[in-house]
C-alpha positions as CSV (number, residue, x, y, z in Angstrom):
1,X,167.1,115.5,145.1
2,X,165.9,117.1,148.7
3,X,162.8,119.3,147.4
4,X,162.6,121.7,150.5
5,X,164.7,122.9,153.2
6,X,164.0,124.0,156.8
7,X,165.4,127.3,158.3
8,X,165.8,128.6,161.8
9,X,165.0,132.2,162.2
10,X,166.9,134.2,164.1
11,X,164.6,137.7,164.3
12,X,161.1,137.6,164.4
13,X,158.2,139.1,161.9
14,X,154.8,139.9,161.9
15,X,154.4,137.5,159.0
16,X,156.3,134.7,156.8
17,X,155.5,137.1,153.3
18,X,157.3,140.3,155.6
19,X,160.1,137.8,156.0
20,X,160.5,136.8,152.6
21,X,160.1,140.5,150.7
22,X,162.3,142.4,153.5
23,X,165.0,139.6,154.0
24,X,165.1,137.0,151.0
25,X,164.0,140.4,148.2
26,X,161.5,138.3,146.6
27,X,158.8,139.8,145.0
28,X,155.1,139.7,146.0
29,X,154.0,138.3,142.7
30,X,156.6,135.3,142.8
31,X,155.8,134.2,146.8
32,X,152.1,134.1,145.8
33,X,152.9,131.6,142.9
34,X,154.9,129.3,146.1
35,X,152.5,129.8,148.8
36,X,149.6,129.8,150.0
37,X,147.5,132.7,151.6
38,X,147.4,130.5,155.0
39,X,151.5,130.6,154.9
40,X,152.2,134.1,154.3
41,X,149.7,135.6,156.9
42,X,152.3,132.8,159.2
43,X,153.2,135.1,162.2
44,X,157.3,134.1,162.7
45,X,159.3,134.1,165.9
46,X,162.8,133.9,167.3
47,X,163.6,130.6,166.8
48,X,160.5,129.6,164.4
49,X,161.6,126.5,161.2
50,X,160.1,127.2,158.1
51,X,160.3,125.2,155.0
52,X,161.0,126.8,151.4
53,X,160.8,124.8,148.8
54,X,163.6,124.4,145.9
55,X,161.9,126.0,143.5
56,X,162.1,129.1,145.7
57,X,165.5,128.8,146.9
58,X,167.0,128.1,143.5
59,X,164.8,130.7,142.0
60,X,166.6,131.8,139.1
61,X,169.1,128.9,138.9
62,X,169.2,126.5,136.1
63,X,169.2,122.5,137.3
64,X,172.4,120.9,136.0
65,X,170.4,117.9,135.3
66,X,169.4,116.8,131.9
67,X,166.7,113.8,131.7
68,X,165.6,114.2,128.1
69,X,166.7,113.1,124.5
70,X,170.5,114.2,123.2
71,X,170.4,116.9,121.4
72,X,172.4,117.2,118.1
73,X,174.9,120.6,118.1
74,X,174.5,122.0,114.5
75,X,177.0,124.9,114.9
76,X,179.5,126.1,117.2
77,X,182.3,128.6,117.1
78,X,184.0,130.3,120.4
79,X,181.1,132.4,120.9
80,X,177.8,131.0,119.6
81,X,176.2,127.3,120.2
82,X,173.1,126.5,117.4
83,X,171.5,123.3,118.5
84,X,168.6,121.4,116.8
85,X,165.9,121.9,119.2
86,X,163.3,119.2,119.5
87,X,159.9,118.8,119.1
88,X,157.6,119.1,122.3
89,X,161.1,120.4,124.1
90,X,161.1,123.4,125.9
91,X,163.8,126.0,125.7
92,X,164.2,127.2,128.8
93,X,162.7,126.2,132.2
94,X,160.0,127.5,134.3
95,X,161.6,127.0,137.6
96,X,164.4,124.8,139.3
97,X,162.5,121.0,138.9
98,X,162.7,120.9,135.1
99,X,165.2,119.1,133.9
100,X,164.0,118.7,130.4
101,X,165.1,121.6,128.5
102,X,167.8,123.3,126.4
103,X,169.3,125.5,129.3
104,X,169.5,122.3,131.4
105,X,171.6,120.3,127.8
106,X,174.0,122.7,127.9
107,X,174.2,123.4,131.4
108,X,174.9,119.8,132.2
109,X,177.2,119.2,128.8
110,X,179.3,122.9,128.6
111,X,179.6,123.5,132.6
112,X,180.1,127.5,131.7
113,X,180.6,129.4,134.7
114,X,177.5,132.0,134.5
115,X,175.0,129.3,134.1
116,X,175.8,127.9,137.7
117,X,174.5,131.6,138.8
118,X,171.4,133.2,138.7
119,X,170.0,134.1,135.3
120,X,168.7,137.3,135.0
121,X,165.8,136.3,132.4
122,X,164.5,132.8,132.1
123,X,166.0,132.3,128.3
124,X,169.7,132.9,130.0
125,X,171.5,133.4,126.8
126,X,169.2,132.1,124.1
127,X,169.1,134.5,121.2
128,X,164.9,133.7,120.8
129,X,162.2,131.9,121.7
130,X,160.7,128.6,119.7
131,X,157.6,127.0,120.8
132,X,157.3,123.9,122.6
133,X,155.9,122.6,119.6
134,X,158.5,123.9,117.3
135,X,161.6,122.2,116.1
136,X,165.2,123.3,114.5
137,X,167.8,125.6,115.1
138,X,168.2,127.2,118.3
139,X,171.2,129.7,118.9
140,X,173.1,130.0,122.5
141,X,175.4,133.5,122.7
142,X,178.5,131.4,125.3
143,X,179.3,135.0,126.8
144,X,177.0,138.2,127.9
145,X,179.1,140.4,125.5
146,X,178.4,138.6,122.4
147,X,174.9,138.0,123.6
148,X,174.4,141.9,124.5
149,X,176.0,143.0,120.9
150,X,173.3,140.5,119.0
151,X,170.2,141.0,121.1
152,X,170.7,144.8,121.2
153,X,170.1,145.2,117.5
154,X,168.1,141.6,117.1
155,X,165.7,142.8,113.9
156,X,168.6,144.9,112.1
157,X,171.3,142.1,112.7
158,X,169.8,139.0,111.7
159,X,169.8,138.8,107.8
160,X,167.7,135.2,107.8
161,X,164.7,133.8,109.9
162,X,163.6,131.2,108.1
163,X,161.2,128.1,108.9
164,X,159.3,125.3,107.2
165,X,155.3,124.0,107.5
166,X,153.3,121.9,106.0
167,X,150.1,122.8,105.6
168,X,146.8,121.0,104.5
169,X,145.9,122.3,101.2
170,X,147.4,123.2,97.8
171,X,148.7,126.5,99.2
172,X,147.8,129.6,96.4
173,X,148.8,132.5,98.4
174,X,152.3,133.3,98.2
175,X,154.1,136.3,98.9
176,X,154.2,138.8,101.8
177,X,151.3,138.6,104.7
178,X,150.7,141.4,107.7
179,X,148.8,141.2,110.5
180,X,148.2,143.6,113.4
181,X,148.7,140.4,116.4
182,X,147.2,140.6,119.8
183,X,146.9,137.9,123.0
184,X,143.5,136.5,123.2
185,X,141.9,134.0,125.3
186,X,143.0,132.6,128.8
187,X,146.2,133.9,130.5
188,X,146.4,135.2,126.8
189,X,147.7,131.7,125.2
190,X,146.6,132.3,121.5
191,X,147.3,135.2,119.5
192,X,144.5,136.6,117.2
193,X,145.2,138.7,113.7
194,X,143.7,141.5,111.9
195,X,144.0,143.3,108.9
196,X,143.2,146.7,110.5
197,X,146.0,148.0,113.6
198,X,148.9,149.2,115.1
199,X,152.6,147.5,114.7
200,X,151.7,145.3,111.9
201,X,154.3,141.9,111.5
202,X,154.8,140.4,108.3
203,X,155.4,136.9,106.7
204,X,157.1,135.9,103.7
205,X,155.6,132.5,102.4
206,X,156.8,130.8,99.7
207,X,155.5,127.2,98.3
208,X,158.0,124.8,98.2
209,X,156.0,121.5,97.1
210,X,152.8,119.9,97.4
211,X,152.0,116.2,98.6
212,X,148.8,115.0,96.2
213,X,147.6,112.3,97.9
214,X,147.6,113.8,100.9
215,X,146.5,117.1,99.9
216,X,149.6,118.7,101.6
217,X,151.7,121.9,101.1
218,X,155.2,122.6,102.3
219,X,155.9,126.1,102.7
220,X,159.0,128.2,103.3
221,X,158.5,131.3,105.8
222,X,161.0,134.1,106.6
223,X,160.4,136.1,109.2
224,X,160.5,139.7,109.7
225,X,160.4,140.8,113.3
226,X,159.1,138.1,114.7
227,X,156.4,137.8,117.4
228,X,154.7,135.2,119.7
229,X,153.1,132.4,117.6
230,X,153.5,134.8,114.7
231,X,154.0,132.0,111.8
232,X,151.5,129.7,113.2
233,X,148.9,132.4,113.9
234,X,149.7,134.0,110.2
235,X,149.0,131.2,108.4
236,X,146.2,130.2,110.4
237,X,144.6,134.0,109.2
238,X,145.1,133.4,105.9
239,X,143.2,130.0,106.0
240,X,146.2,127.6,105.8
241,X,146.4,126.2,109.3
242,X,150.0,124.7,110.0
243,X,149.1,120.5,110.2
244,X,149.3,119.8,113.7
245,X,148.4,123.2,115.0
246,X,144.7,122.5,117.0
247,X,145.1,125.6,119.1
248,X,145.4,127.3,115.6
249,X,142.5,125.3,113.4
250,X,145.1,122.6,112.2
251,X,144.4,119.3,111.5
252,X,145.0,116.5,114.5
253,X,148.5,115.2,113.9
254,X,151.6,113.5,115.7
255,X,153.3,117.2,115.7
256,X,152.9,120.6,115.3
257,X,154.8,120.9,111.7
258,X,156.5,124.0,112.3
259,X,160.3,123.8,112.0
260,X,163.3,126.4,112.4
261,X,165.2,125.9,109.2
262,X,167.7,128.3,109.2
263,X,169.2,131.5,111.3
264,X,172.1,134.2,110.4
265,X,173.5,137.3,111.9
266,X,175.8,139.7,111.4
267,X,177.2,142.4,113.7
268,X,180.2,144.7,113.9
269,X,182.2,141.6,115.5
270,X,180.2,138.6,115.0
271,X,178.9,136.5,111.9
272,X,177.2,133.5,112.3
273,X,174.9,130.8,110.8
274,X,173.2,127.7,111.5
275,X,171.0,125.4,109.7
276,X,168.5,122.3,110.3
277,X,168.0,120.6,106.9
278,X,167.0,117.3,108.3
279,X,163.7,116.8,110.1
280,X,162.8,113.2,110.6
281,X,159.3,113.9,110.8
282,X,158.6,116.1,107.6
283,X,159.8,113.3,105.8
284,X,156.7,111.7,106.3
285,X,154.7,113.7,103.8
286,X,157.9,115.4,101.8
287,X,161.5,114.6,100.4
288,X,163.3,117.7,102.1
289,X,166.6,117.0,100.2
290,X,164.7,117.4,96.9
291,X,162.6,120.2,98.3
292,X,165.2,122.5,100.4
């Protein structure tokens, strides 16, 4: 794949950023991400080639490309697509070189027109986000309308949001937590709970078995609205880090043991549900058909 392209300008500018704003409608905060401070202050003349990389050019565009593991389809009717998202996969991509992600699966598998445009947000038509880390369902609306009708009323349409973890431990606290959440840290990467705030999130955890000899729980939760890291930042408050989970506490291991078991929703025109059952992994520590 040819990374960059040259250009010959046909006008002239008192700088390469004036160029790229006033002609190619970028923004400042995305040219400063692609360039350097040397390149913008770049005085361009009549005639003048300058380079733009791909990820600029294709900004917005999803690479048809698909380099990583297949990616089992757990649901599909004429509207909706649930796939079983893998661990350490991302579900969208940060810019045009990624090839490694959901959007570029179904990209390169479905070919539907409107993903060979410009996306308007980075998840394109995914109904939510799931960590990097996280595994399971992950649902695709195939059309803006049906995407629109499900995203408009998110937290009042879906009836189930529900995920397992282990956790080290014989987990004793079931029921409902809530947590005022906040970004904390560097560029905001971990969220923090407390007791006492505004907008307060809630889990519903429910213990589902426990693994003696290796002092392990596994837990159901079911989300309410759902936030950033809510589940693994939760259960982290409440002193049961999720196995896996160092940025939260949690013990060094292969994964971050956070899975997406199961998603429904219901609208005016659209029902749908998809489950993930089977995790390879969790069956390291737990029988899931016995425990699901």
């Amino acid at each position: 794949m040819q990374n960059n392209s040259n250009f010959c300008i046909l006008d002239s500018y008192n700088s390469l950023e004036e160029l790229l704003i006033k002609e190619l409608l970028y923004s400042k905060s995305f040219i400063k991400k692609n360039f350097t401070k040397v390149q913008l202050a770049r005085k361009i003349l009549v005639r003048d080639e300058i380079n733009i990389p791909i990820v600029v050019r294709n900004r917005g565009l999803i690479n048809p490309s698909y380099s990583a593991k297949g990616i089992e389809i757990l649901e599909e009717d004429e509207n909706f697509l649930a796939v079983n998202k893998l661990a350490g996969l991302h579900g969208h991509p940060q810019n045009y070189l990624e090839d490694d992600t959901i959007l570029n699966f179904i990209r390169n598998r479905y070919q539907f027109p409107f993903l060979s445009l410009p996306q308007e947000s980075p998840e394109s038509n995914l109904l939510y986000r799931l960590d990097r880390e996280t595994s399971g369902v992950l649902i695709f609306a195939k059309n803006l309308e049906a995407y629109r009708e499900v995203r408009g009323d998110f937290k009042n349409v879906t009836k189930e949001k529900s995920y397992i973890a282990i956790v080290c431990g014989d987990f004793d606290k079931e029921g409902q937590h809530s947590h005022s959440i906040k970004a904390t840290g560097k560029k905001g990467m971990k969220m923090e709970c407390s007791l006492d705030g505004p907008d307060n999130v809630s889990i519903e955890v429910k213990k589902l078995s426990y693994n003696n000899e290796y002092d392990l729980s596994l837990l159901k939760v079911s989300l309410g609205r759902g936030v950033r890291h809510q589940i693994r930042s939760q259960l982290s408050a409440i002193g049961y880090p999720i196995l896996g989970d160092t940025l939260y506490e949690g013990k060094e291991s292969a994964r971050v043991y956070l899975h997406a078991l199961s998603y429904e929703f219901r609208t005016e025109h659209y029902i749908f549900k998809a489950q993930s059952l089977y995790e390879k992994s969790f069956f390291e520590f737990f029988n899931l058909d016995s425990c699901l």
